[in-house]
Predicted model as a PDB file, atoms N, CA, C, CB and O in Angstrom, pLDDT in the B-factor column:
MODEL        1                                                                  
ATOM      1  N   UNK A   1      -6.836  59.345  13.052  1.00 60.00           N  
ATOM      2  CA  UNK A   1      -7.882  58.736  12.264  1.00 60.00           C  
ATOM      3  C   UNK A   1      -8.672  59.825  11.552  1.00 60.00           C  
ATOM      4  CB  UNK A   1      -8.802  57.874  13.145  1.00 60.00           C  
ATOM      5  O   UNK A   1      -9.215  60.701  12.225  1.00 60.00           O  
ATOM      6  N   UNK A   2      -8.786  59.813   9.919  1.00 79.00           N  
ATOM      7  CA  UNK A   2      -9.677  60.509   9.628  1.00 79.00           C  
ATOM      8  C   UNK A   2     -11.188  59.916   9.850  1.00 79.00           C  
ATOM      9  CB  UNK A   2      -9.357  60.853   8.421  1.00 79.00           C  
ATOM     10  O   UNK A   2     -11.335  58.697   9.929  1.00 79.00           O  
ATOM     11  N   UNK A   3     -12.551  61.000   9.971  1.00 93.00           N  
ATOM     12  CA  UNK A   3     -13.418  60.770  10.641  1.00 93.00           C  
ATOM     13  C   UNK A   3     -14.417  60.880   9.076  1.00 93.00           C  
ATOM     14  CB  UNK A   3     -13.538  61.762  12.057  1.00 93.00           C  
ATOM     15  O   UNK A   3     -15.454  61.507   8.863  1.00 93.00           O  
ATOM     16  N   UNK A   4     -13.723  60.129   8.307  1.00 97.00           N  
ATOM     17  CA  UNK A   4     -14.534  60.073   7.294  1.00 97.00           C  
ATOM     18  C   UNK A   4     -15.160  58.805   6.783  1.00 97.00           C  
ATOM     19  CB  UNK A   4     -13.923  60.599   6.417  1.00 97.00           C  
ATOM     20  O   UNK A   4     -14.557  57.817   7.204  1.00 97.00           O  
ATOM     21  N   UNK A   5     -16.093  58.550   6.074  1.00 97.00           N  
ATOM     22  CA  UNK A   5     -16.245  57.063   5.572  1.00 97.00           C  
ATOM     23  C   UNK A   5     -15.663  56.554   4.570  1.00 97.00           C  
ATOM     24  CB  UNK A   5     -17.367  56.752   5.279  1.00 97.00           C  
ATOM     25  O   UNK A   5     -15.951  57.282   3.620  1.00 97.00           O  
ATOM     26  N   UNK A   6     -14.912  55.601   4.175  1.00 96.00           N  
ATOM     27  CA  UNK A   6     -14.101  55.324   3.147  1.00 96.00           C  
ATOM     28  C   UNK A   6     -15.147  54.633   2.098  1.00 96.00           C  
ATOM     29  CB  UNK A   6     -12.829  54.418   3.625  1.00 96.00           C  
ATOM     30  O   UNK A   6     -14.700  54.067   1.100  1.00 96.00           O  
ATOM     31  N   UNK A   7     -16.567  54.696   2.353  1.00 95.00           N  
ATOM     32  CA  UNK A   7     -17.346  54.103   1.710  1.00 95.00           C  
ATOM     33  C   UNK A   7     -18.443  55.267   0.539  1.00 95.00           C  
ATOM     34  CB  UNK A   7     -18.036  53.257   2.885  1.00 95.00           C  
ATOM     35  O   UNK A   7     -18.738  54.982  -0.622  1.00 95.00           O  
ATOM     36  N   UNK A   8     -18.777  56.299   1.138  1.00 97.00           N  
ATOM     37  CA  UNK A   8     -19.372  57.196   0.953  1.00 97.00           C  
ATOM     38  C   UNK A   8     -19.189  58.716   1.079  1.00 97.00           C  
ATOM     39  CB  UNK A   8     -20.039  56.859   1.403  1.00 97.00           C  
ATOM     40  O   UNK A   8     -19.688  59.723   0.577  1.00 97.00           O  
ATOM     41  N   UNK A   9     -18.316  58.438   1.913  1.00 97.00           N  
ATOM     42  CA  UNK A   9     -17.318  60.044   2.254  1.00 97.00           C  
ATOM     43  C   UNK A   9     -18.415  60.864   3.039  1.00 97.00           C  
ATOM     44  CB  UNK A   9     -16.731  61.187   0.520  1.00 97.00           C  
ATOM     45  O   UNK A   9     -18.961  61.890   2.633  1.00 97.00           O  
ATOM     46  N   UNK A  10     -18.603  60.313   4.065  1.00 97.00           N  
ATOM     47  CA  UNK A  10     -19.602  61.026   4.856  1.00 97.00           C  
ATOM     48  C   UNK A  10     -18.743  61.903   5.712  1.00 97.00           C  
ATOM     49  CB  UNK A  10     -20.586  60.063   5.711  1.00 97.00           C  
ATOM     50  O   UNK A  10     -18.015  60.957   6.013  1.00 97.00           O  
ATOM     51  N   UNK A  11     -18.474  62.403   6.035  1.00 97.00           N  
ATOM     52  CA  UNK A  11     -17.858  63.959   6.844  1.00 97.00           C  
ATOM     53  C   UNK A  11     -18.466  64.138   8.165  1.00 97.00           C  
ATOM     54  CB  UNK A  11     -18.292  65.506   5.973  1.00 97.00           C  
ATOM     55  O   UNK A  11     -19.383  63.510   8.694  1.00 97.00           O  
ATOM     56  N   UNK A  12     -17.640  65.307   8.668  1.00 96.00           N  
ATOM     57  CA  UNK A  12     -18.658  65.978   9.882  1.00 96.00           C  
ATOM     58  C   UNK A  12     -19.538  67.319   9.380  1.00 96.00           C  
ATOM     59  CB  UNK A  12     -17.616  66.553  11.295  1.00 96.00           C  
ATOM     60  O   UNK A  12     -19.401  68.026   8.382  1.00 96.00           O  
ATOM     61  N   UNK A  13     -20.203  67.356  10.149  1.00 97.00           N  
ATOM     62  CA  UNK A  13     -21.484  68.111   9.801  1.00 97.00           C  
ATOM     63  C   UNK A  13     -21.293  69.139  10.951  1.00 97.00           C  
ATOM     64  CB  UNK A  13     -23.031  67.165   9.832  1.00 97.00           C  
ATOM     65  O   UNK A  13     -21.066  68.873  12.131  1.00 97.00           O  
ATOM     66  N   UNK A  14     -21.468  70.742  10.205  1.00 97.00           N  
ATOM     67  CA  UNK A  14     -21.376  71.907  10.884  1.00 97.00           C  
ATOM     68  C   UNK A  14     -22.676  72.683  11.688  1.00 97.00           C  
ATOM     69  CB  UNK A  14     -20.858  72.708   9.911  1.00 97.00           C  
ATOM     70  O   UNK A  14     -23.826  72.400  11.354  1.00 97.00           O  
ATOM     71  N   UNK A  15     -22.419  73.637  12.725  1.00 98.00           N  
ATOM     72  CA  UNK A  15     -23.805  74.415  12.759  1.00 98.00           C  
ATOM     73  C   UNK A  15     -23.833  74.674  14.429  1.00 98.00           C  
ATOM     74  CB  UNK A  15     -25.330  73.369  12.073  1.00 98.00           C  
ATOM     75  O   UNK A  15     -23.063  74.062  15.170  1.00 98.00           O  
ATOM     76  N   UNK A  16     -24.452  75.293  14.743  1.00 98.00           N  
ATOM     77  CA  UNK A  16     -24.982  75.978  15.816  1.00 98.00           C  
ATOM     78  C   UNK A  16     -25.571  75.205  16.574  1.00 98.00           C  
ATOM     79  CB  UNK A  16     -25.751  76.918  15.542  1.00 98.00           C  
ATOM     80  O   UNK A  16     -26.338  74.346  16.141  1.00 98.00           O  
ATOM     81  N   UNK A  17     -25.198  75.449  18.435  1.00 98.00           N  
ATOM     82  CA  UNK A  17     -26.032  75.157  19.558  1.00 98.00           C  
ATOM     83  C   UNK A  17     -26.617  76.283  19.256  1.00 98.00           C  
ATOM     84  CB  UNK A  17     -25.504  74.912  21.005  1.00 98.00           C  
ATOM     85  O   UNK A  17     -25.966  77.281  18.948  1.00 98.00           O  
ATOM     86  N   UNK A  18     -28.291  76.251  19.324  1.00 98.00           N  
ATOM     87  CA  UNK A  18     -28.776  77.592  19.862  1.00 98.00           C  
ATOM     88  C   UNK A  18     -29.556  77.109  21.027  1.00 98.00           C  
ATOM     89  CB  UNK A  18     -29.691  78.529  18.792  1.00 98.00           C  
ATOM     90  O   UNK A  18     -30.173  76.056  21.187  1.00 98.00           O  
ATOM     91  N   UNK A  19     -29.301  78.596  22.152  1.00 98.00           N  
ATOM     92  CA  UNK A  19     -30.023  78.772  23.554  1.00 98.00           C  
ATOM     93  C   UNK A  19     -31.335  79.820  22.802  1.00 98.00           C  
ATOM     94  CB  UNK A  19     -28.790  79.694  25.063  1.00 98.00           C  
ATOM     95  O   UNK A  19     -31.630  80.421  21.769  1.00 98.00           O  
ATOM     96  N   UNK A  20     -31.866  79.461  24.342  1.00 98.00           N  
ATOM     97  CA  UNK A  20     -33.338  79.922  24.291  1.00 98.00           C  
ATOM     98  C   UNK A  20     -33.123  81.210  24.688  1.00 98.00           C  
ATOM     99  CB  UNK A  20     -34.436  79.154  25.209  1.00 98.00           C  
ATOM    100  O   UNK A  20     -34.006  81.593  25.456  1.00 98.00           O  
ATOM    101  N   UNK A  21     -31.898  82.388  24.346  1.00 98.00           N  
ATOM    102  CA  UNK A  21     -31.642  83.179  24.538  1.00 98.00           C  
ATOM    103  C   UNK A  21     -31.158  83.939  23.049  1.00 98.00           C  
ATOM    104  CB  UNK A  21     -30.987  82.942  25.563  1.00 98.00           C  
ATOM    105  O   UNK A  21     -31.044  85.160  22.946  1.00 98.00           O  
ATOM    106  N   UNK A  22     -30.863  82.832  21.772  1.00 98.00           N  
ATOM    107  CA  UNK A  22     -30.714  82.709  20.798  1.00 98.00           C  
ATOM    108  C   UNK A  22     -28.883  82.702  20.899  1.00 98.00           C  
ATOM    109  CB  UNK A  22     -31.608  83.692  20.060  1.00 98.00           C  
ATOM    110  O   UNK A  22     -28.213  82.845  19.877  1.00 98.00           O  
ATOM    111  N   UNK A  23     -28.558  82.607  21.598  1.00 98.00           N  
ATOM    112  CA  UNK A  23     -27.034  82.724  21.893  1.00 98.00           C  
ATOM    113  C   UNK A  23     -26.457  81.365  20.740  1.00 98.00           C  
ATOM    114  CB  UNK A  23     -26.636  82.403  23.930  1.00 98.00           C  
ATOM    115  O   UNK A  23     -26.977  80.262  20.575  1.00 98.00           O  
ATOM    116  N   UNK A  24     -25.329  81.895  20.135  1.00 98.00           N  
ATOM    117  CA  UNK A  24     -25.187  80.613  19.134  1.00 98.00           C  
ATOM    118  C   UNK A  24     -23.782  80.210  19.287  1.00 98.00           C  
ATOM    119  CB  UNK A  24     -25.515  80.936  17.467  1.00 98.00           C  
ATOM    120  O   UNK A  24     -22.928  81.076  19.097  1.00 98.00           O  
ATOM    121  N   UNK A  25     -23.466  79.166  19.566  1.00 98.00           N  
ATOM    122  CA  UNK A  25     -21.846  78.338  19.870  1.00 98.00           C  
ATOM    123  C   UNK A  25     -21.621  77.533  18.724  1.00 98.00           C  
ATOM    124  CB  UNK A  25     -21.744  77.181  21.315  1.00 98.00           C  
ATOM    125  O   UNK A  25     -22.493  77.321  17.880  1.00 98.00           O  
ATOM    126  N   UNK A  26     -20.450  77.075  18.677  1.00 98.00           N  
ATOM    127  CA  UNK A  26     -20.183  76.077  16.984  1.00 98.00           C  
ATOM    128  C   UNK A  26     -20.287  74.670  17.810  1.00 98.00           C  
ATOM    129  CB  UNK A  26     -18.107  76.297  15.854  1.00 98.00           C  
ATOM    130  O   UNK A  26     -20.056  74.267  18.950  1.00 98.00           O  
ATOM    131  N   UNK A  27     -20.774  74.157  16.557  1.00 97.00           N  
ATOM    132  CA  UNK A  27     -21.069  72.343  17.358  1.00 97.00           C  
ATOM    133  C   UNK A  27     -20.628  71.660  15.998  1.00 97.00           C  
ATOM    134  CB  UNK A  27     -23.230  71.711  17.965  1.00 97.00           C  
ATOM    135  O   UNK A  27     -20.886  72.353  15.014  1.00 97.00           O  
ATOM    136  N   UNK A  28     -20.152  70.711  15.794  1.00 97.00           N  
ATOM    137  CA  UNK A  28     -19.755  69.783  15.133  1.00 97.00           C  
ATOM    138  C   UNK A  28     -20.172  68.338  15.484  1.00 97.00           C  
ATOM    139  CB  UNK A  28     -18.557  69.958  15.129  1.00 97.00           C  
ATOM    140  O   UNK A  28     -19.836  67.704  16.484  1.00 97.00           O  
ATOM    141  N   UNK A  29     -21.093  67.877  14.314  1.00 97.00           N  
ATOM    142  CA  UNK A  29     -21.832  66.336  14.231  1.00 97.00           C  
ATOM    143  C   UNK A  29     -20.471  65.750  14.095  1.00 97.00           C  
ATOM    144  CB  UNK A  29     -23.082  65.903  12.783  1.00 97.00           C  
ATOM    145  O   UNK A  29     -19.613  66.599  13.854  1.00 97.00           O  
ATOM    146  N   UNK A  30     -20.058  64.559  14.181  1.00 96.00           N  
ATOM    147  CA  UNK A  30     -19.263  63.603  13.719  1.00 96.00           C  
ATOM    148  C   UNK A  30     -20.163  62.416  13.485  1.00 96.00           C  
ATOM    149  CB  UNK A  30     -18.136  63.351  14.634  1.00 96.00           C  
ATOM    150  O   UNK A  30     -21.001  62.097  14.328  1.00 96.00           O  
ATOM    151  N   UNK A  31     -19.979  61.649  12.169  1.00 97.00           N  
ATOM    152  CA  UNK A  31     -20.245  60.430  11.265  1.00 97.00           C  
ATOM    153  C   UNK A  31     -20.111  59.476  12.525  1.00 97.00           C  
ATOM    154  CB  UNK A  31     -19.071  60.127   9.827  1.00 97.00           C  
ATOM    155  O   UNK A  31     -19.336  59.505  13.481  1.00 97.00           O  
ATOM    156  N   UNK A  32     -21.071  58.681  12.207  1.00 97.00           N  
ATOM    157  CA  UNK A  32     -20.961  57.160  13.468  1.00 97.00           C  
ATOM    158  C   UNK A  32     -20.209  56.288  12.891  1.00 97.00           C  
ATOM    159  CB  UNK A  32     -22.458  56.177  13.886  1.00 97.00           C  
ATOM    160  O   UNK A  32     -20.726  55.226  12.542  1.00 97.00           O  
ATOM    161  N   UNK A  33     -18.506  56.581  12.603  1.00 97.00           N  
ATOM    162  CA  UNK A  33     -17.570  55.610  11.900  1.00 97.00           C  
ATOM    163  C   UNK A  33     -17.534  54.321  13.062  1.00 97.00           C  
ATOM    164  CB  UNK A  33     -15.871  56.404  11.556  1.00 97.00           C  
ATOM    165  O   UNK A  33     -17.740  54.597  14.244  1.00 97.00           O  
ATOM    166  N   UNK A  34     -17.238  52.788  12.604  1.00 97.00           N  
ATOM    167  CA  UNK A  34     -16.665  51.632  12.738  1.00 97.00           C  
ATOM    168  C   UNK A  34     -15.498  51.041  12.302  1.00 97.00           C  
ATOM    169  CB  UNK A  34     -17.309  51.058  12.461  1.00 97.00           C  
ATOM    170  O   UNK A  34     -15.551  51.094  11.073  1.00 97.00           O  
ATOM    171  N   UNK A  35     -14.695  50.621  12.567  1.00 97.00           N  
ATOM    172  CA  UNK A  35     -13.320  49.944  12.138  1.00 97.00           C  
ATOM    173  C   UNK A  35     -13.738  48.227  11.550  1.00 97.00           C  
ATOM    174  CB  UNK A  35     -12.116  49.912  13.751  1.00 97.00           C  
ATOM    175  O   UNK A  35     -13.558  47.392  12.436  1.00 97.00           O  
ATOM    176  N   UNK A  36     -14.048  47.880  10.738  1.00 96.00           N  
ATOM    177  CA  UNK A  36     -14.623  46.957  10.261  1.00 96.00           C  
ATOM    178  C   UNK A  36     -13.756  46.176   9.173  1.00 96.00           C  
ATOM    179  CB  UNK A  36     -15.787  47.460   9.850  1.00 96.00           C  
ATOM    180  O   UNK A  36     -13.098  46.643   8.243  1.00 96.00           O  
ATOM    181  N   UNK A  37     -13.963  44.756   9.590  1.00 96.00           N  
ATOM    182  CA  UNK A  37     -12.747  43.879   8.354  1.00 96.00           C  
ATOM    183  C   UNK A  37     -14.105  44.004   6.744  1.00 96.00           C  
ATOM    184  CB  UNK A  37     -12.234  41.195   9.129  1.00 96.00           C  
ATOM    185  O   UNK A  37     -15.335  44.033   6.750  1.00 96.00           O  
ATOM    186  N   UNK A  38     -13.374  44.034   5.915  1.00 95.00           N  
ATOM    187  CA  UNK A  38     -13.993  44.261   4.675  1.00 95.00           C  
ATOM    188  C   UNK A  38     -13.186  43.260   3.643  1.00 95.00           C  
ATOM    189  CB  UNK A  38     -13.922  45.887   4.274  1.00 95.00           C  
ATOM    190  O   UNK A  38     -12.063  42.779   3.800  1.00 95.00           O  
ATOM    191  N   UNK A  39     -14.017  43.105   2.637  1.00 94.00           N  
ATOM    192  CA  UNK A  39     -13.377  42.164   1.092  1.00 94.00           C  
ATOM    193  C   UNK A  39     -12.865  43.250   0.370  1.00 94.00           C  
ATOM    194  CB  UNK A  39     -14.664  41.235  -0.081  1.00 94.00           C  
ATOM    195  O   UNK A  39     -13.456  44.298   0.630  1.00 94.00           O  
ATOM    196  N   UNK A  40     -11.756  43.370  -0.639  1.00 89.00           N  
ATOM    197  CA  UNK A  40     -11.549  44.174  -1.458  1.00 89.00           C  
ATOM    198  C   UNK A  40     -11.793  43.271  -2.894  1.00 89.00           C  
ATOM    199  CB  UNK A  40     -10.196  44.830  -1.152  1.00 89.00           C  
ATOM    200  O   UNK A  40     -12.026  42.063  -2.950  1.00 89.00           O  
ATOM    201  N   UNK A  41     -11.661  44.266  -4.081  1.00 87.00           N  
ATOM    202  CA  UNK A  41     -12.021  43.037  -4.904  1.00 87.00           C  
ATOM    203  C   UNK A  41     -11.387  42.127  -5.052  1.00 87.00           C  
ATOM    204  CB  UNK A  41     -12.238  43.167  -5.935  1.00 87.00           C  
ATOM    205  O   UNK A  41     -11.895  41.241  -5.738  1.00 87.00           O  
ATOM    206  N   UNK A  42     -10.482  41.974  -4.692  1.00 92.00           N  
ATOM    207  CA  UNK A  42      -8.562  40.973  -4.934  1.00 92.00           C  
ATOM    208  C   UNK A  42      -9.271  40.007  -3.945  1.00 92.00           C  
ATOM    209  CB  UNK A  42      -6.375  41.934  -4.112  1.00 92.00           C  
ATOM    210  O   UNK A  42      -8.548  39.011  -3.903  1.00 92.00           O  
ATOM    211  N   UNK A  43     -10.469  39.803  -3.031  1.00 90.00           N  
ATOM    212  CA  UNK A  43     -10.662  38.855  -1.995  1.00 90.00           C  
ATOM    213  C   UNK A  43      -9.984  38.867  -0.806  1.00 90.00           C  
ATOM    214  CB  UNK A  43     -10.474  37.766  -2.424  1.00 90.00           C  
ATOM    215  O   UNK A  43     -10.221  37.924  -0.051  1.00 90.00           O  
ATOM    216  N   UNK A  44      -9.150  39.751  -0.426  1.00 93.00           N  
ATOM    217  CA  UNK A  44      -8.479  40.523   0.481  1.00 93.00           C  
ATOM    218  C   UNK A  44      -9.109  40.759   1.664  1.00 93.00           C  
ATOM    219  CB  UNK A  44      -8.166  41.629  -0.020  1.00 93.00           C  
ATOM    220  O   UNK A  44     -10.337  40.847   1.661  1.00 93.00           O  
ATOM    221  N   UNK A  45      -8.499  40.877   2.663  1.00 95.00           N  
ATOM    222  CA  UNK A  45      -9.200  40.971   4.082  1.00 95.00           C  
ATOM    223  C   UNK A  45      -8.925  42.434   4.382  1.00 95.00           C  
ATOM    224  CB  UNK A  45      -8.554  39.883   5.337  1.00 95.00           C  
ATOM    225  O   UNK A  45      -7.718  42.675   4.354  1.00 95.00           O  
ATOM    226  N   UNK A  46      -9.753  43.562   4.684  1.00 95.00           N  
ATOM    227  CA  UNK A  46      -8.940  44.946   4.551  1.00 95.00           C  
ATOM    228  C   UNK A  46      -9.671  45.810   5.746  1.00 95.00           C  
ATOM    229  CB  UNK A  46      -9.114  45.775   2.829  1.00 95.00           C  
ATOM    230  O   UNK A  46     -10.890  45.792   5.574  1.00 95.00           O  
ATOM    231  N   UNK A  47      -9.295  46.530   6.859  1.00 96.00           N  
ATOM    232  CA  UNK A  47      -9.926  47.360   7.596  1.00 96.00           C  
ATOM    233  C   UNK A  47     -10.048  48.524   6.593  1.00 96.00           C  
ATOM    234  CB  UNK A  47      -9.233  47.624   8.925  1.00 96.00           C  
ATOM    235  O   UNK A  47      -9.437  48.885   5.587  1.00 96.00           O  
ATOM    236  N   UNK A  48     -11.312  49.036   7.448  1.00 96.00           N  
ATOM    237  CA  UNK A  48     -11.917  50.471   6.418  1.00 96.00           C  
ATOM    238  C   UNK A  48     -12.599  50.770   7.700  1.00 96.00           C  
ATOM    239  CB  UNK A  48     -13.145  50.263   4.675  1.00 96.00           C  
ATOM    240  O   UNK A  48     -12.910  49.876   8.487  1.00 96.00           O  
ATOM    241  N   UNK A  49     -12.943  52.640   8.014  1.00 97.00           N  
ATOM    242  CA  UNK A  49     -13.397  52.855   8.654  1.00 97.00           C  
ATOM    243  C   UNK A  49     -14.703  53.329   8.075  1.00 97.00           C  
ATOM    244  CB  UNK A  49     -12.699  53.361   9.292  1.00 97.00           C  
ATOM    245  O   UNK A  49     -14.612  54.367   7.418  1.00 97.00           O  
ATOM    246  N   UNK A  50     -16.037  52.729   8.192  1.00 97.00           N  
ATOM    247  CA  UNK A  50     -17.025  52.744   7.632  1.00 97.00           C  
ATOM    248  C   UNK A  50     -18.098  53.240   8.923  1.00 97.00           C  
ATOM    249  CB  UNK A  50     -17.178  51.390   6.892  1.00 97.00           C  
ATOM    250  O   UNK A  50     -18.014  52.957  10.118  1.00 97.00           O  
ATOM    251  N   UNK A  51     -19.353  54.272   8.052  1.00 97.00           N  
ATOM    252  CA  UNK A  51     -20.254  54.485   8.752  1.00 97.00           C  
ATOM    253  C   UNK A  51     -21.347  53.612   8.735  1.00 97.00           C  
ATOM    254  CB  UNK A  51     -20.529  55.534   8.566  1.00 97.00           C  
ATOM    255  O   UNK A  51     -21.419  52.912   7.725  1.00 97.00           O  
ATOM    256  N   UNK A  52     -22.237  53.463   9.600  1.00 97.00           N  
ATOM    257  CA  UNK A  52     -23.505  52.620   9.816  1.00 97.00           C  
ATOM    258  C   UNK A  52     -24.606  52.667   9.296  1.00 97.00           C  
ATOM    259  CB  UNK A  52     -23.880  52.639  10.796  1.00 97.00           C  
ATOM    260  O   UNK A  52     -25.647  52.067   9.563  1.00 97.00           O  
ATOM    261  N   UNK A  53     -24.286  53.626   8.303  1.00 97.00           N  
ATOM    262  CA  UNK A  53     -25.762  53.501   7.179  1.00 97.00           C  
ATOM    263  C   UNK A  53     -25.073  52.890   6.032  1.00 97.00           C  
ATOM    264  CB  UNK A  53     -26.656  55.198   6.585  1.00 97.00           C  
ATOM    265  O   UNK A  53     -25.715  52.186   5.252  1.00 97.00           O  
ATOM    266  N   UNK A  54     -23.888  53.092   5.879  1.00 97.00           N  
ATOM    267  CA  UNK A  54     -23.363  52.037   4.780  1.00 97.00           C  
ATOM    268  C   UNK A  54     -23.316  50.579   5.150  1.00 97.00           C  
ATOM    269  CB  UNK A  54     -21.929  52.371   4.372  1.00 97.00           C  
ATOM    270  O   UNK A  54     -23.793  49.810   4.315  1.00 97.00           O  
ATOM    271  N   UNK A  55     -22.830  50.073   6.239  1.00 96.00           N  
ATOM    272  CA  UNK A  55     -22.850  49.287   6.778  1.00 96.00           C  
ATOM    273  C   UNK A  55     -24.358  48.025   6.288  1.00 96.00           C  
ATOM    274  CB  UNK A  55     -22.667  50.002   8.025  1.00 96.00           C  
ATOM    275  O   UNK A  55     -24.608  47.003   5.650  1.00 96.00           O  
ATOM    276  N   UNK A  56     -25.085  49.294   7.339  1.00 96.00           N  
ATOM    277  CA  UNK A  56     -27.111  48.711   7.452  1.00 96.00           C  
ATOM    278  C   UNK A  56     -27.196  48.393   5.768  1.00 96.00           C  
ATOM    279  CB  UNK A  56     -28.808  50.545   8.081  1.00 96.00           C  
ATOM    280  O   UNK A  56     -27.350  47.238   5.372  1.00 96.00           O  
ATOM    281  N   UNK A  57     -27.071  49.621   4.764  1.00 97.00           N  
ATOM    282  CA  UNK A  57     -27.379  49.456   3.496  1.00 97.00           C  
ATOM    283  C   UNK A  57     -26.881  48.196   2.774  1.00 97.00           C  
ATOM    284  CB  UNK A  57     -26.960  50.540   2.891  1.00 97.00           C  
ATOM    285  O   UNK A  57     -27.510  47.781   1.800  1.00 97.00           O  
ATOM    286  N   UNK A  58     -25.648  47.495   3.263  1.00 95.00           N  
ATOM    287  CA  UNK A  58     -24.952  46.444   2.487  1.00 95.00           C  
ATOM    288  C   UNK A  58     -24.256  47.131   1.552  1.00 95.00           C  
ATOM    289  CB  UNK A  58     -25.815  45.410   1.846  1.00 95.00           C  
ATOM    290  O   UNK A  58     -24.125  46.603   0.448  1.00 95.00           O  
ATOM    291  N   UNK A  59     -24.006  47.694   1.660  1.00 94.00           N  
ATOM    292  CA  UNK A  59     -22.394  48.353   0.782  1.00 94.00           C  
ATOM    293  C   UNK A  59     -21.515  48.025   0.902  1.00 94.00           C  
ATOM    294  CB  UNK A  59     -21.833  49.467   0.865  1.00 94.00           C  
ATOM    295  O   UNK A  59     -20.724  48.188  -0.028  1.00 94.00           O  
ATOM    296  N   UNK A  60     -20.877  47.050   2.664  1.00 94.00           N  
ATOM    297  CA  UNK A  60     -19.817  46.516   2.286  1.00 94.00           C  
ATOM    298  C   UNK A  60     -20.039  44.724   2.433  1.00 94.00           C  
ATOM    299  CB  UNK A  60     -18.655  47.224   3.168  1.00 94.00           C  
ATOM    300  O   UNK A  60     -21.011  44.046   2.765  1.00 94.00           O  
ATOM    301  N   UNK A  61     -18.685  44.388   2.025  1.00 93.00           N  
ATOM    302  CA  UNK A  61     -18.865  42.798   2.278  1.00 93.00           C  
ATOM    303  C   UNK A  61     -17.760  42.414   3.108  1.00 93.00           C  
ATOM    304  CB  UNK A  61     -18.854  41.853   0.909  1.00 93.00           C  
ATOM    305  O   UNK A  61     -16.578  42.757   3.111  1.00 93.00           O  
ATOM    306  N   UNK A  62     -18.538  41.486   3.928  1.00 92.00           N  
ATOM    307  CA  UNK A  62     -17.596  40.936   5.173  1.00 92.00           C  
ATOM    308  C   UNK A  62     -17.020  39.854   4.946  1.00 92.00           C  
ATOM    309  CB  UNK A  62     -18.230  40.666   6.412  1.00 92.00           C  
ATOM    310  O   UNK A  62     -17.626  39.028   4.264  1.00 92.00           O  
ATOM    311  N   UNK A  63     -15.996  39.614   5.332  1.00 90.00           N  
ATOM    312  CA  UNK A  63     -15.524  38.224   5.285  1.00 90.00           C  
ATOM    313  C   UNK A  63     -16.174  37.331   6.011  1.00 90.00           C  
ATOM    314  CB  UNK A  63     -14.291  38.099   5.638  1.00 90.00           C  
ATOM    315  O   UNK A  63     -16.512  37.623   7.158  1.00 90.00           O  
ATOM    316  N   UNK A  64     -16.390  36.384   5.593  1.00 82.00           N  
ATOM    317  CA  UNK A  64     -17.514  35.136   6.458  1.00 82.00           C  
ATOM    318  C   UNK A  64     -16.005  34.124   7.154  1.00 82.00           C  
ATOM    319  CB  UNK A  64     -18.972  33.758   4.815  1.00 82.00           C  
ATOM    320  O   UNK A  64     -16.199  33.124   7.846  1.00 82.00           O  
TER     321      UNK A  64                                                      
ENDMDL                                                                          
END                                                                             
């Protein structure tokens, strides 16, 4: 699975644990993707793996 949004192309996000020693390790955010049925414009029933601010925003449309 790519860990991207097919809605917005939200990605993972890079950067540093830092300790209170300043010691720095690599950490990687990952996107809060969902597997969600979606409309395409054809009226189509279509999985997309979408994140939850697209979601919240109404960017996509669900099949009722």
């Amino acid at each position: 699975m790519s860990r991207v949004c097919e809605i917005c192309g939200k990605g993972r996000q890079l950067g540093h644990n830092v300790s209170h020693a300043n010691n720095r390790t690599r950490k990687v955010w990952q996107p809060n993707l969902q597997l969600i049925r979606t409309l395409d414009e054809k009226g189509n029933s279509k999985r997309k793996h979408v994140c939850t601010r697209c979601i919240r925003a109404g960017k996509v449309v669900k099949p009722s």
